[in-house]
C-alpha positions as CSV (number, residue, x, y, z in Angstrom):
1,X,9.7,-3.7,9.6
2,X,11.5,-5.6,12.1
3,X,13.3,-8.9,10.7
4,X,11.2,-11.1,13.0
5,X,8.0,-9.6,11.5
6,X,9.6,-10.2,8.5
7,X,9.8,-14.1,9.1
8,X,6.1,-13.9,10.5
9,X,5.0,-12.8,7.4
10,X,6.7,-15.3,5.5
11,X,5.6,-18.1,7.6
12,X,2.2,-17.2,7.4
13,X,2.2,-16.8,3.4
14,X,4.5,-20.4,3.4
15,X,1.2,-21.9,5.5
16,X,-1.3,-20.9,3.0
17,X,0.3,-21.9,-0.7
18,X,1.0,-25.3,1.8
19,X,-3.0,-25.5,2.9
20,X,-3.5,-25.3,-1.0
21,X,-0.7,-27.7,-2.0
22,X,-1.5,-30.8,0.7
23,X,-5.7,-30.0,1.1
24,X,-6.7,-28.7,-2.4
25,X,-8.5,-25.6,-1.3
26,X,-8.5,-22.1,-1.8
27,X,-6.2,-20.0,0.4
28,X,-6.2,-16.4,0.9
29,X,-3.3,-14.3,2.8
30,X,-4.0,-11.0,4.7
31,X,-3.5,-8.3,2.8
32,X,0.3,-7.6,1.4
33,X,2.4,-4.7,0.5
34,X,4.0,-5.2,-3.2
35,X,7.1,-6.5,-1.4
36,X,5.4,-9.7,0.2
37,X,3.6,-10.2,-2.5
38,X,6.1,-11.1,-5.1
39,X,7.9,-13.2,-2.0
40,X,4.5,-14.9,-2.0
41,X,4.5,-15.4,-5.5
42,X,7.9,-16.8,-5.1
43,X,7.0,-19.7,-2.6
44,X,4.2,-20.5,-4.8
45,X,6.7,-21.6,-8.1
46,X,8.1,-24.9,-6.7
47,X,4.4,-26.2,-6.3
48,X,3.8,-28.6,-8.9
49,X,-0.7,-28.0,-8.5
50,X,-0.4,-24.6,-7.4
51,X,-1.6,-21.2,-8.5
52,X,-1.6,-18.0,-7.4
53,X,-2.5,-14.2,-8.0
54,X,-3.0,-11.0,-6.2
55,X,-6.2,-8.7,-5.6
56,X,-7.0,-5.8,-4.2
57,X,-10.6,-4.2,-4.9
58,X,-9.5,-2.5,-7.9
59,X,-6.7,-2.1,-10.4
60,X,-3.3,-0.8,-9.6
61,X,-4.2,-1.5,-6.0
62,X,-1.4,-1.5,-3.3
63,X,-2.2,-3.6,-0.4
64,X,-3.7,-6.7,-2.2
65,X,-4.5,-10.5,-0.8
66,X,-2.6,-13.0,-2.7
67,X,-5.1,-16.3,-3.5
68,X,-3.2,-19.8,-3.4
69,X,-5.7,-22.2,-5.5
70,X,-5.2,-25.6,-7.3
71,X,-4.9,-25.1,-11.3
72,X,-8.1,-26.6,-11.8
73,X,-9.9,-23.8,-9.8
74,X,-10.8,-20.9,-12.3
75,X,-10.2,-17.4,-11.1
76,X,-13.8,-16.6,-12.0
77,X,-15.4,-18.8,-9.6
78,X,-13.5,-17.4,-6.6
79,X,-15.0,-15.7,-4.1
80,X,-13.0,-13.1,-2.6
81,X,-13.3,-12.7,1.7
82,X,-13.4,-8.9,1.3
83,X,-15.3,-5.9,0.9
84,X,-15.5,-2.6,0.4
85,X,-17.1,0.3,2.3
86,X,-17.8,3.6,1.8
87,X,-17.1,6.2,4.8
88,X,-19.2,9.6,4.6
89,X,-19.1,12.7,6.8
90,X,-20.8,16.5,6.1
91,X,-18.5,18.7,7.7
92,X,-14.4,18.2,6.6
93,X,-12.5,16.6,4.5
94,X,-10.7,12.4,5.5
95,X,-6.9,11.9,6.4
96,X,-5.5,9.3,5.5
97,X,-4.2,8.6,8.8
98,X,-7.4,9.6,10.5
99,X,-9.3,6.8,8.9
100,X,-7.0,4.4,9.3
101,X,-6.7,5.4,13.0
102,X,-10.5,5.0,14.0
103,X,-10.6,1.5,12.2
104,X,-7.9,0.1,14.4
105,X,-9.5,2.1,17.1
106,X,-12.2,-0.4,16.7
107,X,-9.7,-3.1,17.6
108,X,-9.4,-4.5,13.8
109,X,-5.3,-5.5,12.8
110,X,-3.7,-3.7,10.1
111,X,-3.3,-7.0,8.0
112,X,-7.0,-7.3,7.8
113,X,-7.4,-3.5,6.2
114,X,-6.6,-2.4,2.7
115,X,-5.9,0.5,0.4
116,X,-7.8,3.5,1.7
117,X,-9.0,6.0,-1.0
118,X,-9.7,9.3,-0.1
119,X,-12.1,12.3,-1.7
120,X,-12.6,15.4,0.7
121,X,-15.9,13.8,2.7
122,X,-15.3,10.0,1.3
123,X,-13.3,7.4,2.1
124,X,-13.5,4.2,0.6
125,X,-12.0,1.0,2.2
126,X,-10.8,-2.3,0.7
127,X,-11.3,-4.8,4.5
128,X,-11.9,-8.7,4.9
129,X,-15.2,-9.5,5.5
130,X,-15.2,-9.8,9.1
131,X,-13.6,-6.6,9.6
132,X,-16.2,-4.6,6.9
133,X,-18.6,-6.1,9.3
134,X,-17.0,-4.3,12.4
135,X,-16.8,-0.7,10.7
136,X,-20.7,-1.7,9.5
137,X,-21.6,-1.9,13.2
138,X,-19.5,0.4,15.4
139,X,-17.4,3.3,13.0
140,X,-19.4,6.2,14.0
141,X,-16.8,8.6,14.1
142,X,-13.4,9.9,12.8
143,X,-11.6,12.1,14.8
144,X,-14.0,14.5,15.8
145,X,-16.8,14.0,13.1
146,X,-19.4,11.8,13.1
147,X,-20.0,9.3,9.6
148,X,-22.0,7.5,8.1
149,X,-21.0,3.6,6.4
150,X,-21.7,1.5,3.4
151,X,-21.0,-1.2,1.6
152,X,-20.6,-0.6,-2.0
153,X,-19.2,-2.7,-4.7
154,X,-15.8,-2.5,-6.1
155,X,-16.9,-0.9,-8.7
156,X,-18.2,1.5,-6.9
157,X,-15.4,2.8,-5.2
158,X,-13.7,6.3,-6.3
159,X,-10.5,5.3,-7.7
160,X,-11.0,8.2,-9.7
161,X,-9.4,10.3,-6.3
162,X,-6.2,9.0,-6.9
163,X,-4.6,11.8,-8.3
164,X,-0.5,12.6,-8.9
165,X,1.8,15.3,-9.4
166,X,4.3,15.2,-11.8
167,X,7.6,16.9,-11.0
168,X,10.5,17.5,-13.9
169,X,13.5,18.6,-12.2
170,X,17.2,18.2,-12.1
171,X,19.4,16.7,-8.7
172,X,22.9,16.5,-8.0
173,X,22.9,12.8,-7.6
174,X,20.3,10.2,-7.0
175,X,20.7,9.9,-3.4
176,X,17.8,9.3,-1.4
177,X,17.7,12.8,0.2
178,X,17.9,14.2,-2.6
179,X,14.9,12.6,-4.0
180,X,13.2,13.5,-0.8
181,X,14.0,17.2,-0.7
182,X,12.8,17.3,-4.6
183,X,9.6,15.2,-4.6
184,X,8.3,16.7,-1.0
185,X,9.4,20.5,-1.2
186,X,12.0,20.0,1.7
187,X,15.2,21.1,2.4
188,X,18.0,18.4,2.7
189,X,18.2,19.0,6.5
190,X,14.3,17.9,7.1
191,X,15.0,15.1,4.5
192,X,17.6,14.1,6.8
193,X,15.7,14.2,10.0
194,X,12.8,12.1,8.6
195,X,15.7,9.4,7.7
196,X,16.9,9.5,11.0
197,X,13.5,9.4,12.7
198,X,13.1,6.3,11.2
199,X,10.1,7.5,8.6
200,X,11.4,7.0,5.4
201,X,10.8,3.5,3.5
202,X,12.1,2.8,0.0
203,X,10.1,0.0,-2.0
204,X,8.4,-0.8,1.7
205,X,12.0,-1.4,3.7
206,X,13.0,1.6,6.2
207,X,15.8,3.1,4.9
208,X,17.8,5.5,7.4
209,X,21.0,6.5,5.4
210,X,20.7,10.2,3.6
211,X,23.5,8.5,0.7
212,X,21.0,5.5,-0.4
213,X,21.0,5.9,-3.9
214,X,18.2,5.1,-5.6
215,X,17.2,3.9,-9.5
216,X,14.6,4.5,-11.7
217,X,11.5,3.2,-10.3
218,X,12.1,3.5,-6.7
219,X,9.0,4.4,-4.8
220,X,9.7,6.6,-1.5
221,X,7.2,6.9,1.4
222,X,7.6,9.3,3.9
223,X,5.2,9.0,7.2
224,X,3.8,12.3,7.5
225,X,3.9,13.4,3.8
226,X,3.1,10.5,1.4
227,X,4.9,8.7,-1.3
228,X,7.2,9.3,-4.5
229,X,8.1,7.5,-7.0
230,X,11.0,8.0,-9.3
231,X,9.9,7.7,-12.8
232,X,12.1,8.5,-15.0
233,X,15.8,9.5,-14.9
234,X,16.4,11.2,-18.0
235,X,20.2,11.7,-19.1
236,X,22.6,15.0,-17.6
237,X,22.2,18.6,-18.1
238,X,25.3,20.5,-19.3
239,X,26.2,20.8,-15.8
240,X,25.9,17.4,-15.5
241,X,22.8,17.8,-13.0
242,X,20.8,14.2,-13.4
243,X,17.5,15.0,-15.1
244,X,14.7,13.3,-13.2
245,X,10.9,13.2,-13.8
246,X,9.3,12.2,-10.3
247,X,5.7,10.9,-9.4
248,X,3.6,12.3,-6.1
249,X,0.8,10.7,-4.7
250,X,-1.5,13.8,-3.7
């Protein structure tokens, strides 16, 4: 993400935890990556009335809101701005990046959308209210295939479609490339090309340098092929190979 997006971002979190601070009220941010949100979570220390936490629809979420509110305001009695609806077709299975596509074909911002889960012919979707509304009305296709929408509760939604591969291997070092080649199935030349296409993000910030090294608990996203995350790094073979035990997000 460019730095000035960066600021943006920043601004716009610094605006809310001040709304809460000088009026009182409850504040809620656009939804967040884990990055912004502990930088959120930052800003909020300093102020003296102020609380905050995160939510996203369900536990272990990704994207999540953060919720600036004065200490006397219980959790409990917030009411959260967003929703979560349930996408259905007959014929083939979601992509992740097809569902995302037609909602911001609809003209909806990507800060107003959350995590996305996604079963063969469902995907559920974590949006602000105003933006559920939209898919309500006008999502009647993706791609090719015509769905069907719902709003269901969150507890409702199929988190039970997030599923992982676990990968136990050994790597000559820890450089991002490296972990790339390992978690994905690639060889180091496509791990290369996706760092220099600009596709590869480490803990949320585009990294472009095949040598990054990484450390245990690192998550890797690359467009195209989905996330990694280091779990473990387990000691040295006899060869002195690193031992590695590496999570991927199927």
């Amino acid at each position: 993400m460019p730095k000035n997006a960066d600021k943006e971002i920043i601004d716009k979190i610094k605006g809310k935890a001040t709304l809460c601070e000088k009026k009182g009220i409850v504040a809620f941010t656009d939804f967040l990556d884990p990055i912004q949100l502990e930088t959120g979570k930052a800003l909020a220390k300093p102020l003296m009335d102020t609380s905050c936490f995160s939510f996203g629809g369900y536990e272990d979420s990704e994207r999540n809101i953060l919720i600036f509110h004065p200490y006397y305001v219980e959790r409990e009695k917030i009411e959260y701005p967003i929703k979560a609806i349930s996408i259905h077709n007959k014929t083939s299975s979601f992509q992740h990046r097809s569902v995302l596509g037609a909602i911001l074909g609809l003209g909806l911002k990507r800060e107003k959308i959350g995590d996305i889960l996604i079963d063969n012919h469902r995907a559920d979707v974590i949006l602000y209210k105003e933006a559920a509304e939209v898919v309500l009305l006008f999502l009647n296709k993706v791609g090719n295939q015509n769905v069907t929408c719902q709003e269901i509760s969150f507890e409702q939604m199929n988190t039970k479609s997030i599923q992982y591969k676990w990968i136990h291997a050994t790597v000559a070092s820890l450089r991002v490339d490296a972990i790339i080649s390992c978690g994905f199935g690639q060889s180091r030349r496509n791990s290369s090309e996706f760092l220099k296409s600009g596709r590869v993000k480490v803990n949320y910030k585009e990294i472009d340098s095949p040598g990054y090294l990484l450390k245990e608990g690192d998550q890797v996203s690359v467009r195209g092929k989905g996330r990694v995350l280091l779990e473990k790094v387990d000691g040295l073979t006899k060869k002195e190979r690193i031992k590695v035990v590496i999570r991927r997000v199927l």
